[in-house]
N, C-alpha and C positions, 0 to 999 in steps of 0.2 A: 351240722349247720349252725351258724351263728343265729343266736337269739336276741331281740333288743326288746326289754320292755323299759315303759316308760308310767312314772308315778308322779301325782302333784307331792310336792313336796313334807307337804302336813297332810295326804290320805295314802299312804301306803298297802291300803287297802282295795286301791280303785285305779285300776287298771287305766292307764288312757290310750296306750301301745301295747300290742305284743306280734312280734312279725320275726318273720325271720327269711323274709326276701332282703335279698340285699341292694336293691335298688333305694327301697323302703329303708335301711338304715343308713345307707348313704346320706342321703334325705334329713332325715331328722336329724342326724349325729350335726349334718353342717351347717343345720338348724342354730345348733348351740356351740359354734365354730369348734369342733371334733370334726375326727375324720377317722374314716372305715377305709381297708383295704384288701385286698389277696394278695398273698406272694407263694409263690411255688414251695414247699416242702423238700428240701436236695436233702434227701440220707437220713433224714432224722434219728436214725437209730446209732447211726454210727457214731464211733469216736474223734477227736481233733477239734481244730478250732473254728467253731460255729459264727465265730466274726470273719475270720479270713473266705470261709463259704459263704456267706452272705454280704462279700464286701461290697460289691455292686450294685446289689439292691441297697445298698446304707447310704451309699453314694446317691446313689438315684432320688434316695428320702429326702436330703439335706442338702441337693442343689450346688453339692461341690463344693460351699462354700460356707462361710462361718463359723463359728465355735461351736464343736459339736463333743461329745465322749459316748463312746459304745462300750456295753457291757455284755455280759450272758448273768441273767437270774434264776438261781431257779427257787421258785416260788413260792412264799410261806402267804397267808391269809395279813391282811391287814385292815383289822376293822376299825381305824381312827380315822375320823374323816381329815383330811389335809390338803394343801395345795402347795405348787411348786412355781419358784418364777420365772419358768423354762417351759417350750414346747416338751413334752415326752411322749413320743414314741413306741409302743409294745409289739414286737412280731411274735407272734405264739410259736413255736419249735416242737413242744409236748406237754400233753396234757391239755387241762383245760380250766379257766378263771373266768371269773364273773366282776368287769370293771364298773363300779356303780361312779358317773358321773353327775354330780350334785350342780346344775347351770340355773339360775336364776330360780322360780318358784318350780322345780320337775328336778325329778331323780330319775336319771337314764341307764338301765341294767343293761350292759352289754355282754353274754357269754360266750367270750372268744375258745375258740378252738385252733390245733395247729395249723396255720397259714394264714390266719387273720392278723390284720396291723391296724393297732388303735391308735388315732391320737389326741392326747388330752393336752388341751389347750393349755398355757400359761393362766394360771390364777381359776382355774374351775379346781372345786371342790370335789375330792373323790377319793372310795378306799376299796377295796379289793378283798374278793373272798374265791379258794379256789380249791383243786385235787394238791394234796399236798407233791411236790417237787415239782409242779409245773416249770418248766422252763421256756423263759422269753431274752429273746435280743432285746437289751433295750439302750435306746435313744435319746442321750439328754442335750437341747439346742436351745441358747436363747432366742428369743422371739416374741413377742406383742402375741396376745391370746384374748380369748371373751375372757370376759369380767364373774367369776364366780355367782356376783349377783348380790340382789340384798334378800335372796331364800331366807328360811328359816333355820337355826343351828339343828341339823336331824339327829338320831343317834341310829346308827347304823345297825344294827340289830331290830329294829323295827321295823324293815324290811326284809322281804324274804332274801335266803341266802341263798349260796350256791347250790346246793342240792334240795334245797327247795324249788329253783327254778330250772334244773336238770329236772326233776321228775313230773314238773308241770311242762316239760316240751312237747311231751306226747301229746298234749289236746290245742298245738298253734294248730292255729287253722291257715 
């Protein structure tokens, strides 16, 4: 199941979310113009090209239209916070990562699992920690997104990581 907690951005310490309904993360993610989804899992084991399987779900993300580029990642940790001036996209495939989204004063932990589709606004800050080779579809479109915010500069490792918040799942209520 997908986990979403949520931190003020100077107490990392102080929990203000932790859920892992997904109606609940629908909710807040679009709160801070993110967006949470499901997509079916077709074969994940298997070999071939995991865009041409998924090409109508990519279709379906991106409205047919505009400048888009599709990739397959698969996934190393990246704990530099950063922003991008594109909508992006993430379908989880395998494995499993923890998107920490930095939106105005709050850091929003999201840990995706295979079938979950995140997506991170244009200009929100955020960096990723995860099982090493994760792989994700991923989604890059231009687009107008929230505003990162005027937060505070975090440093990412003040925050609990990925297996930190894997082993704290066991007690969501």
């Amino acid at each position: 199941m997908t986990l979403l907690t949520v931190w003020p951005d100077d107490q990392p310490g102080h929990v203000l979310l932790r859920t892992e309904d997904t109606g609940a993360i629908v909710a807040e993610l679009g709160r801070v113009g993110a967006g949470f989804a499901r997509w079916p899992v077709v074969d994940d084991d298997a070999d071939g090209d995991l865009l041409a399987r998924y090409r109508e779900l990519i279709d379906s993300l991106v409205g047919g239209a505009g400048d888009y580029a599709a990739d397959v990642v698969a996934g190393e940790p990246s704990l530099a916070e950063r922003s991008g001036g594109g909508v992006e996209d993430r379908f989880f495939v395998r494995g499993a990562a923890v998107w920490y989204l930095h939106a105005g004063r709050e850091v929003h932990a999201v840990l995706c699992e295979p079938g979950d589709v995140l997506t991170v606004p244009a200009g929100v800050r955020h960096w990723h920690d995860g099982q090493a080779g994760y792989v994700t579809v991923r989604v890059r479109r231009s687009g107008a997104g929230a505003s990162g915010g005027a937060g505070r500069a975090v440093v990412p490792g003040e925050f609990p990581g990925f297996e930190e918040l894997v082993a704290e799942r066991v007690g969501v209520e």
